[in-house]
C-alpha positions as CSV (number, residue, x, y, z in Angstrom):
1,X,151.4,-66.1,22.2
2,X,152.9,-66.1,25.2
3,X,151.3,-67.5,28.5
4,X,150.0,-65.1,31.5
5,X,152.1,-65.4,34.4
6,X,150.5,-68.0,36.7
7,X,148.6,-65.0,39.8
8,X,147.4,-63.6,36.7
9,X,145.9,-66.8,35.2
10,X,144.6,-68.3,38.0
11,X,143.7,-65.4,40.5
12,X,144.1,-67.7,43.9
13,X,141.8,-67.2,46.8
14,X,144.5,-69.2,48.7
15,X,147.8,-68.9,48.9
16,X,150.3,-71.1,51.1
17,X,154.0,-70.0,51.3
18,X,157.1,-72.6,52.5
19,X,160.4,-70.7,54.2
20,X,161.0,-72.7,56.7
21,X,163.9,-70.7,58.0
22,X,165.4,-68.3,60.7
23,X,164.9,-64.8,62.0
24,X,167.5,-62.7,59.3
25,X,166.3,-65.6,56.3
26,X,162.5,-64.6,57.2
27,X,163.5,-60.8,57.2
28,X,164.8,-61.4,53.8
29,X,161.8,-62.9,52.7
30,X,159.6,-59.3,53.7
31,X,159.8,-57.7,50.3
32,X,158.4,-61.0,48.2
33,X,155.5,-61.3,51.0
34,X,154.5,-57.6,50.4
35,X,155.0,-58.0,46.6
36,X,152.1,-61.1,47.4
37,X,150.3,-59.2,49.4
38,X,150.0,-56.7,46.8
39,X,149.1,-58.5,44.1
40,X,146.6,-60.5,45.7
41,X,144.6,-57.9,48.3
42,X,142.2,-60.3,48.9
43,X,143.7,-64.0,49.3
44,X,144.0,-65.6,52.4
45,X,147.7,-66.4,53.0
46,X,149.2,-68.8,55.0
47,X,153.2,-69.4,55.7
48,X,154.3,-73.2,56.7
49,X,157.3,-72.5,59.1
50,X,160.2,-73.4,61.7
51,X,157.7,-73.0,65.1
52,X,159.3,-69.8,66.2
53,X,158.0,-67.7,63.1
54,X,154.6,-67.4,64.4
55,X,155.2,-64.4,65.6
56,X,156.9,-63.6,62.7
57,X,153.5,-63.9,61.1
58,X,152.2,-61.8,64.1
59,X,154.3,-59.1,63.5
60,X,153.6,-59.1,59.7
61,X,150.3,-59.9,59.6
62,X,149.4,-57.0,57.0
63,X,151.3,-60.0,54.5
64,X,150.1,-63.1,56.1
65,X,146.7,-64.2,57.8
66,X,147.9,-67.3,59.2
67,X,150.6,-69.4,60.8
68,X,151.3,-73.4,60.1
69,X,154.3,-74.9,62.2
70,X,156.5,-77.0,60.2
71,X,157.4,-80.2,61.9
72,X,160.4,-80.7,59.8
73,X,162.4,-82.8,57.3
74,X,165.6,-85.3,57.4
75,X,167.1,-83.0,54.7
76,X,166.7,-79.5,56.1
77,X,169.2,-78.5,59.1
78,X,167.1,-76.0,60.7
79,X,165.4,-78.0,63.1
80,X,165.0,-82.0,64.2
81,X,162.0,-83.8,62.1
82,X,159.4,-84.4,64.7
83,X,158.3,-87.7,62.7
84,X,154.8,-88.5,65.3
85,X,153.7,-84.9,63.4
86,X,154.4,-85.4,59.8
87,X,151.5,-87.5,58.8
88,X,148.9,-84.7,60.6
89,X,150.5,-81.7,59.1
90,X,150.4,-83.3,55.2
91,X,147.0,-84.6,55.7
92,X,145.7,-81.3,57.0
93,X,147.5,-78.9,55.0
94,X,146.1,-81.7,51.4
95,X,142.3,-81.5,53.0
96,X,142.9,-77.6,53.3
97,X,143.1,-77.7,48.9
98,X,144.8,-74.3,48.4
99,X,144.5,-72.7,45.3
100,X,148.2,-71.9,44.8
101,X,150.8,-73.4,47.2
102,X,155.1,-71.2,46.4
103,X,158.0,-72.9,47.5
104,X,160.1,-69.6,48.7
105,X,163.1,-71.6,50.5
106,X,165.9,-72.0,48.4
107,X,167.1,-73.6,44.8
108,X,164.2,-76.1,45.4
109,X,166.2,-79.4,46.0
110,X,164.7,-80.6,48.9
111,X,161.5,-77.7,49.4
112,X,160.2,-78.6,45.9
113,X,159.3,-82.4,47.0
114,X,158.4,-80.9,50.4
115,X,155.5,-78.2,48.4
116,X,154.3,-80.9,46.4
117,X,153.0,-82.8,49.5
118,X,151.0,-79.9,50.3
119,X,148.1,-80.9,48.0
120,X,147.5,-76.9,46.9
121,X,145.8,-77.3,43.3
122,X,148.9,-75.7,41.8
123,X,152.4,-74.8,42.3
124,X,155.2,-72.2,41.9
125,X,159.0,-71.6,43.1
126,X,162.7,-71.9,42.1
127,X,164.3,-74.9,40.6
128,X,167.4,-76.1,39.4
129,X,167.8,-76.4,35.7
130,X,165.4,-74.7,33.0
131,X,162.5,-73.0,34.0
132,X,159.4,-75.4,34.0
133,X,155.8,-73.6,32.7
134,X,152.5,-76.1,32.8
135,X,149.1,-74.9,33.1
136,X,149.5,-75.5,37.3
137,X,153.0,-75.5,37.6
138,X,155.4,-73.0,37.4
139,X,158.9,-73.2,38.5
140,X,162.1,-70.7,37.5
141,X,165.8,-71.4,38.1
142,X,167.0,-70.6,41.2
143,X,169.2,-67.1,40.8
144,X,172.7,-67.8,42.1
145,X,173.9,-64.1,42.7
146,X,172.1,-61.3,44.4
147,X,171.2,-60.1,47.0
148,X,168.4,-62.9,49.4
149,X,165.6,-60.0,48.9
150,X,166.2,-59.4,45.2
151,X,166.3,-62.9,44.4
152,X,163.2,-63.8,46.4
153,X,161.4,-60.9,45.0
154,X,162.5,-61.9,41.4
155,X,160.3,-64.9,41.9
156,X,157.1,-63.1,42.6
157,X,157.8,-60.9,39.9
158,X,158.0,-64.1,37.0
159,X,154.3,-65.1,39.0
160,X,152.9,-61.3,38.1
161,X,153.7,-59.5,41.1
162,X,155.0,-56.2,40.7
163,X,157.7,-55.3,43.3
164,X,156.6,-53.2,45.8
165,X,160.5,-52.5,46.9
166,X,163.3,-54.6,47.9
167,X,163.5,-52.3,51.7
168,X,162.8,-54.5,54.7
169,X,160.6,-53.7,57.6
170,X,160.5,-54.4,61.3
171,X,156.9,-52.5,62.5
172,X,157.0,-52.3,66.2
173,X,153.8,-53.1,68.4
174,X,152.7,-51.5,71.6
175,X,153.0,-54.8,73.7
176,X,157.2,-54.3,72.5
177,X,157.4,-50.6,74.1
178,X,155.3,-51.8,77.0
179,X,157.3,-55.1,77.8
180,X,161.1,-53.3,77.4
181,X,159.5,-50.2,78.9
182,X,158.7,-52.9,82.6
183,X,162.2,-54.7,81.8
184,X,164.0,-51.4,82.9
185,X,166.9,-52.2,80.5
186,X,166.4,-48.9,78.7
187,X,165.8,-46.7,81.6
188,X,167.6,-43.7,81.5
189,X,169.0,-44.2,77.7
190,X,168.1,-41.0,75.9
191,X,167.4,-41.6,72.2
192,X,170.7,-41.0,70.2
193,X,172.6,-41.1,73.0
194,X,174.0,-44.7,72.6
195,X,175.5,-46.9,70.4
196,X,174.3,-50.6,70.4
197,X,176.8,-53.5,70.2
198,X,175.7,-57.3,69.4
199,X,178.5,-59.6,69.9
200,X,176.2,-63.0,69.2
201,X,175.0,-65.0,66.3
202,X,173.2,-68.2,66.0
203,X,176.1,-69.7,66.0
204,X,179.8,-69.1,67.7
205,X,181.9,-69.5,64.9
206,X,180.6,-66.5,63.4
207,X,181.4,-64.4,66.4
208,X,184.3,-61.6,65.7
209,X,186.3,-61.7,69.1
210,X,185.1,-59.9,72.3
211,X,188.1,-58.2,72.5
212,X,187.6,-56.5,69.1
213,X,184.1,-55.5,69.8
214,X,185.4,-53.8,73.5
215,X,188.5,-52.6,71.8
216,X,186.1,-50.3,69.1
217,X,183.0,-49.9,71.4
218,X,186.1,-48.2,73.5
219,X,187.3,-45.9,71.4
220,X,183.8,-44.6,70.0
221,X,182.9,-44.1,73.4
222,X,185.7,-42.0,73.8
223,X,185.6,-40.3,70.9
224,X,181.4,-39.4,70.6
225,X,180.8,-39.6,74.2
226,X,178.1,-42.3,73.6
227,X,177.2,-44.8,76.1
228,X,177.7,-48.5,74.4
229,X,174.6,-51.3,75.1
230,X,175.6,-54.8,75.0
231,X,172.5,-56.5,73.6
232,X,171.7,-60.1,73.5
233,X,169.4,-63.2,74.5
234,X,169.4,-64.7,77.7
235,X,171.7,-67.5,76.6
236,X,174.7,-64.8,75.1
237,X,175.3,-63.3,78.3
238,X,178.7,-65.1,78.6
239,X,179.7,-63.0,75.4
240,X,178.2,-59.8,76.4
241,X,180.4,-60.4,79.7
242,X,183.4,-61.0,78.3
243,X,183.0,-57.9,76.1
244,X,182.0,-56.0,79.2
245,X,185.3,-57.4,80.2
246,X,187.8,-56.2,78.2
247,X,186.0,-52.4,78.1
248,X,187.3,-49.2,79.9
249,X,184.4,-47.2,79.5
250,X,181.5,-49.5,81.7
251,X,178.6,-50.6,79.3
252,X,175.3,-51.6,79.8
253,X,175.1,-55.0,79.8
254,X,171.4,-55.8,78.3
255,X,171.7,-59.1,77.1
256,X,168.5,-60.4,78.9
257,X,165.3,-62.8,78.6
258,X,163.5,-60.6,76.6
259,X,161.8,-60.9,73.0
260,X,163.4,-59.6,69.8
261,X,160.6,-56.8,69.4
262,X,161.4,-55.6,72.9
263,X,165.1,-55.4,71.8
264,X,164.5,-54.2,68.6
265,X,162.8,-51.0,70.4
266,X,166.0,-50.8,72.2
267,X,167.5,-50.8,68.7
268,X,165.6,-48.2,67.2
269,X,166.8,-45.5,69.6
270,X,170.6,-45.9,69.1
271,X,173.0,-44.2,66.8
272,X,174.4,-46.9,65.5
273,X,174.7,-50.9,65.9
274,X,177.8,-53.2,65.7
275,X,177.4,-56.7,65.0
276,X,178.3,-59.9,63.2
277,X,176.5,-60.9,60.3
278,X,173.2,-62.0,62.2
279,X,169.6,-61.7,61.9
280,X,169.6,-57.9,64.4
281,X,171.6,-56.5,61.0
282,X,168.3,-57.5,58.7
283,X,166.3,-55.6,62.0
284,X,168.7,-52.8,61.8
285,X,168.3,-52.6,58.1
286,X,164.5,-52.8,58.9
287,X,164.2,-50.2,61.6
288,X,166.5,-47.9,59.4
289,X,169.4,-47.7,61.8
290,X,173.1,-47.7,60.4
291,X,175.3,-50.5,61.3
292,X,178.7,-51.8,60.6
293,X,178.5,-55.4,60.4
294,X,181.4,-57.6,60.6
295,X,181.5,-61.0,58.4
296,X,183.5,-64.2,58.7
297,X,181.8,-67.0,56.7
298,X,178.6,-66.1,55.0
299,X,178.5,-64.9,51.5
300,X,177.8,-60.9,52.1
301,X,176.7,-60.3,48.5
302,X,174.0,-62.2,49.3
303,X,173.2,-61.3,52.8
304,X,174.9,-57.9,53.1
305,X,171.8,-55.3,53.5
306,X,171.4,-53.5,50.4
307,X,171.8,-49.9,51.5
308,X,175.9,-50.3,51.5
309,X,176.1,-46.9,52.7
310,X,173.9,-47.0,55.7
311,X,175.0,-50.7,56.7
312,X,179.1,-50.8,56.6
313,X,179.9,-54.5,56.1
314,X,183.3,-55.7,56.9
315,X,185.2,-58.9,56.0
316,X,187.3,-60.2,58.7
317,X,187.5,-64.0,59.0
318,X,191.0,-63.8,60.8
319,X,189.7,-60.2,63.3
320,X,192.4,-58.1,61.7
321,X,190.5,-55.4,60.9
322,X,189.4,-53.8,63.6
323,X,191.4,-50.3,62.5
324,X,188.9,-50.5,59.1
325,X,185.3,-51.6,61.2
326,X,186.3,-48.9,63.6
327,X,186.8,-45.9,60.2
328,X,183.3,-46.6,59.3
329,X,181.6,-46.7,62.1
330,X,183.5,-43.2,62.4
331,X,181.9,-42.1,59.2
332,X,178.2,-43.2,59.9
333,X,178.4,-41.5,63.9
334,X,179.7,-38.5,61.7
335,X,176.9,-38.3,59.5
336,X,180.3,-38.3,56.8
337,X,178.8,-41.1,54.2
338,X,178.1,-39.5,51.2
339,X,174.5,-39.1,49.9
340,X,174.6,-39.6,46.1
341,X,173.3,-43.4,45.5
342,X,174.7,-46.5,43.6
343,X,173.1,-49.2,42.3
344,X,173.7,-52.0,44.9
345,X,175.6,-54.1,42.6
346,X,178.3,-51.1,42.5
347,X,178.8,-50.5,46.3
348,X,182.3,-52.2,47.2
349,X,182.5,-54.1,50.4
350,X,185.6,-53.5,53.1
C-alpha cells in the first residue's frame, strides 16, 4: 500500500518555510505558499528569509503568520553571512520544535543541510537524485524544466497540497495608495493614460540599453499618444536619466525613494510596462498588467510569466531587437493578442 503524502500523515500545527531569495524569486514562490495555506487553514507558518522579505510576509500575510531573518550562509550568494548571528538564529529556530520544517529554495544542495539545522520534527523539499520517503522525511527530485511557480507548486502537491493555481498576486494595502498618493509622482496620471518603462534590474548586466528603451518608449508615444513613466529605485536614477536622455517625447522621470508597493500602485494604472527580465515583470504579472519584457541571460522558460500572451518576452542579449519588442508591445496597446489559450509549454518565445 502506498504511503500518505507527508501534510496528510502528520497534519502539522507548524510549519517553517526556507527561500531565502529576492523580490521576482519570492513572487514565484506565491502559488506554493497559497497551495500551504490551503491545505493547512489552521497552522501557524513561518518563512526564514533574506531581511528585506519581511514585508514580503507583510504583504502576504493571508500565507504566512510570521517572519524569521536569515543571517546567511558561505554558500548562498544572496547576501554576506553575518557569522556573530548564526549560532542565535539555529538555537532559536531548534528550541522553537516545528512540526514540519520545507526547504523551498532550490535543487537542495546547499538549503537541504541549511533545513536540517532547523530542529523542526520533520522535513520536506527537493533533492538531487531519487526521491527519498521516511516516516519524517520526504524529499523529491528537483524538476529541471518549468516554469519557477510550477515547479515550486509541484512540490506541495507530492506533500498533499492541492494547487490552488499557478497565477501570482501582488494585493495592494492602503498605506501603498496613501504613501505614492503624498510622493506626488502620480499626480496628474490618469489611469490608462501611460505606459510604464523600467530600465533597471538587480544587476547591470541584465540592462537592455537606454537607448533601446527611449528609442520604443518614442515611438509608442507617438503612435498611442500615451505619456511614458520612467520607474525605478532611488539608486537607478542614472538609468532612468539617460533614458530620459535619449527620448523626444519628455517622460516622467519617477525613479524615486519610494517602496515597491507604492510603485506597484503606480504600475497598476498603466497600459502597459516595459522592462528587463526583473522582479516588477513577476508584479506586473501579479497586478494583471501586460508587459513586454526583454531578456539577456536568464533562462525565460523558467522565469518567463506564464501568461505568454499577456507578458511578451523577448530575447535580446546583443539589443538587436528592438523592431520585434516594439511589434508586440503594438499588439498588447492594441488589444490585438488573440484570446484562444495554450497550454504554457506551447507559447513560443520571440
Amino acid at each position: 500500500m502506498s504511503r500518505r503524502p507527508l501534510l496528510q500523515r502528520l497534519d502539522p500545527a507548524s510549519v517553517v518555510v526556507f527561500r531565502a531569495l529576492h523580490l521576482g524569486d519570492m513572487l514565484c514562490a506565491v502559488p506554493a505558499l497559497r497551495s500551504l495555506r490551503a491545505a493547512l487553514p489552521r497552522a501557524h507558518i513561518a518563512l526564514v528569509g533574506l531581511p528585506w522579505a519581511q514585508q514580503f510576509a507583510d504583504r502576504f500575510a493571508t500565507y504566512v503568520d510570521e517572519f524569521i531573518p536569515f543571517p546567511g550562509h558561505p554558500l548562498l550568494p544572496e547576501q554576506p553571512v553575518r557569522q556573530d548571528a548564526l549560532a542565535r538564529f539555529y538555537n532559536r529556530l531548534c528550541a522553537r520544535r516545528f512540526a514540519l520544517a520545507i526547504q523551498l529554495h532550490g535543487n537542495g544542495d546547499i538549503s537541504n543541510d541549511i533545513v536540517s539545522g532547523f530542529g523542526a520534527e520533520a522535513m520536506a523539499g527537493f533533492c538531487r537524485g531519487p526521491a527519498v520517503s521516511r516516516d519524517r522525511l520526504a524529499l523529491f527530485p528537483y524538476p529541471e524544466i518549468g516554469a519557477e511557480p510550477e515547479r515550486l507548486q509541484s512540490l506541495m502537491t507530492q506533500l498533499g497540497a492541492t494547487s490552488a493555481g499557478t497565477h501570482l498576486e501582488f494585493p495592494l494595502s492602503r498605506q501603498d495608495e496613501e504613501e505614492l498618493q503624498a510622493n506626488g509622482i502620480g499626480q496628474g496620471l490618469a489611469p490608462g493614460d501611460y505606459l510604464c518603462i523600467h530600465p533597471g534590474a538587480r544587476t547591470r548586466d541584465k540592462c537592455w540599453p537606454p537607448s533601446r528603451f527611449a528609442e520604443v518608449g518614442d515611438r509608442l508615444a507617438a503612435e498611442f499618444g500615451l505619456q511614458v513613466v520612467l520607474t525605478g529605485s532611488a539608486a537607478e536614477r542614472d538609468l532612468t536619466a539617460e533614458v530620459a536622455s535619449h527620448m523626444h517625447h519628455a517622460p516622467i522621470d519617477a525613479a524615486a525613494p519610494i517602496s515597491i508597493g507604492a510603485m506597484a500602485v503606480l504600475l497598476r494604472d498603466a497600459r502597459l510596462l516595459l522592462c528587463n527580465d526583473t522582479g516588477v515583470s513577476h508584479i506586473a504579472s501579479g497586478l494583471k498588467l501586460k508587459s513586454v519584457v526583454v531578456f539577456s541571460k536568464a533562462d525565460i522558460a523558467r522565469w518567463a510569466p506564464l501568461d505568454r500572451m499577456a507578458h511578451r518576452c523577448i530575447w535580446d542579449p546583443g539589443a538587436e531587437r528592438a523592431k520585434v519588442v516594439l511589434q508586440h508591445a503594438r499588439a498588447l496597446l492594441s488589444d490585438t493578442a488573440p484570446s484562444r489559450q495554450r497550454s504554457v509549454g506551447m507559447w513560443p518565445y520571440w
